[in-house]
C-alpha positions as CSV (number, residue, x, y, z in Angstrom):
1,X,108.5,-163.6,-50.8
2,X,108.8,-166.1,-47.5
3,X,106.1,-167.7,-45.8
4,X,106.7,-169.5,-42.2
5,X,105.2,-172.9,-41.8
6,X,104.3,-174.3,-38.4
7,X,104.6,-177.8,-37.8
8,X,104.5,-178.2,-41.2
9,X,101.5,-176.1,-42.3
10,X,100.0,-172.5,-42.9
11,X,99.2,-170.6,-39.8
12,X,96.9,-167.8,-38.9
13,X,99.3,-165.1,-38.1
14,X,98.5,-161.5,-39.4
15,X,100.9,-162.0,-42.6
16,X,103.0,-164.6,-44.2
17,X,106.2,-163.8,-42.8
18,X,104.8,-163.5,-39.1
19,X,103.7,-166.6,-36.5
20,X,102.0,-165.8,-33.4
21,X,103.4,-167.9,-30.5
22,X,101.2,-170.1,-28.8
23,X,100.7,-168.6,-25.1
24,X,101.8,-171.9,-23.6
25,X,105.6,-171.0,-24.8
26,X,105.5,-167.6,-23.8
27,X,104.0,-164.0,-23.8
28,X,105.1,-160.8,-23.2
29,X,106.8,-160.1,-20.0
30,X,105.7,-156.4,-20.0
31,X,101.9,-156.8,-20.5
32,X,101.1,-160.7,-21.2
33,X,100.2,-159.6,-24.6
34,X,100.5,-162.4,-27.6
35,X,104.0,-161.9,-29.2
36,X,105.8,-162.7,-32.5
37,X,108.3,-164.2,-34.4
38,X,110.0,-163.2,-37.6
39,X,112.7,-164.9,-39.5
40,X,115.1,-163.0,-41.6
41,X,117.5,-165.5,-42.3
42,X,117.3,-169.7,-42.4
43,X,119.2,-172.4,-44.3
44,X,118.2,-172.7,-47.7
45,X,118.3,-176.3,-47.9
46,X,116.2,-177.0,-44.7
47,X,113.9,-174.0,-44.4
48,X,115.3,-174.2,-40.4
49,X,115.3,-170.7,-38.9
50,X,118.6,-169.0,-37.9
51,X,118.4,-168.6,-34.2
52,X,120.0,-165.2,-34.3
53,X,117.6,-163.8,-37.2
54,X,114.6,-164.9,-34.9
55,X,113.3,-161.5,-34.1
56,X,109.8,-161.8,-31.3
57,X,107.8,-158.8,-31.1
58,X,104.8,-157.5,-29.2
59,X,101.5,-157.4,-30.7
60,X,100.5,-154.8,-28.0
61,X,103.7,-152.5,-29.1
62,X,102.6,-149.4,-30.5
63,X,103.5,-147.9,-33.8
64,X,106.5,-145.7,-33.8
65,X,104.8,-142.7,-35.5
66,X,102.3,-142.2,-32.9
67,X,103.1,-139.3,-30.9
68,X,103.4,-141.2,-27.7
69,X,105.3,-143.7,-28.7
70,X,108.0,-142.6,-26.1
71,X,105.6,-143.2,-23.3
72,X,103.8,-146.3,-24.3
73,X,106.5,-148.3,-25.4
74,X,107.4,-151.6,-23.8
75,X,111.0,-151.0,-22.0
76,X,112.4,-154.3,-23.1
77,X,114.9,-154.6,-20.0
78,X,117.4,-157.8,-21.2
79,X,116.6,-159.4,-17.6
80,X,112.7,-159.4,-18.7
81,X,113.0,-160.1,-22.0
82,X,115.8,-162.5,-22.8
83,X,114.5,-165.5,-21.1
84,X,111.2,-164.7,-23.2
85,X,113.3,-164.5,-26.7
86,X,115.0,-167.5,-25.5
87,X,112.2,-169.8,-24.9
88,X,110.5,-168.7,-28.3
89,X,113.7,-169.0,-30.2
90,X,114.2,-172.7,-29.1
91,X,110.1,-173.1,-30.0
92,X,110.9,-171.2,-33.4
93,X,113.8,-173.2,-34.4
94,X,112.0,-176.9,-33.5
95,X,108.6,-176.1,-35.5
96,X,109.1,-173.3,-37.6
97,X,110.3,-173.7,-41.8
98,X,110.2,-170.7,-44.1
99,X,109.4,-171.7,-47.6
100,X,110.3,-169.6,-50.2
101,X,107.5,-168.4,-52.5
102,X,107.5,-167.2,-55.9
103,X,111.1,-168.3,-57.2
């Protein structure tokens, strides 16, 4: 199991392994909802993030099961999104460390 570190310490996102981005670096381009950042790969040495395993989510993305997922789901256009996952990336890669826990 990973947790991500900010700025050196614990945060208050909804699980280890996710970090709310603070609305001053970005929010969603679709509905100005609060977004998210996973790391599925870093350095092992470092605990630095990979840029291209930085994934940045919604919080205000609905579940897939629901029935109207079709209709309610954000359209993620590249020209909307991209400077978004760009911006956070470059946050995520200056404060975020995953620490491995459990070895």
């Amino acid at each position: 199991m990973s947790e991500l570190l900010v700025n050196g310490r614990t945060h208050d996102g909804p699980c280890p392994e996710l970090v709310w981005v603070p609305n001053q670096v970005a929010v969603c381009p679709e509905c100005r909802g609060r977004l998210l950042v996973q790391c599925d790969g870093w350095e092992d040495a470092t605990g630095k993030p990979i840029e291209t395993c930085i994934s940045v989510d919604c919080e205000n993305e609905p579940d897939p099961d629901d029935p109207d997922w079709e209709d309610k789901r954000h359209r993620g256009y590249q020209s909307d999104w991209q400077p978004v996952i760009d911006r956070v990336r470059a946050w995520a890669l200056r404060r975020v460390r995953v620490v491995r826990k459990g070895k």
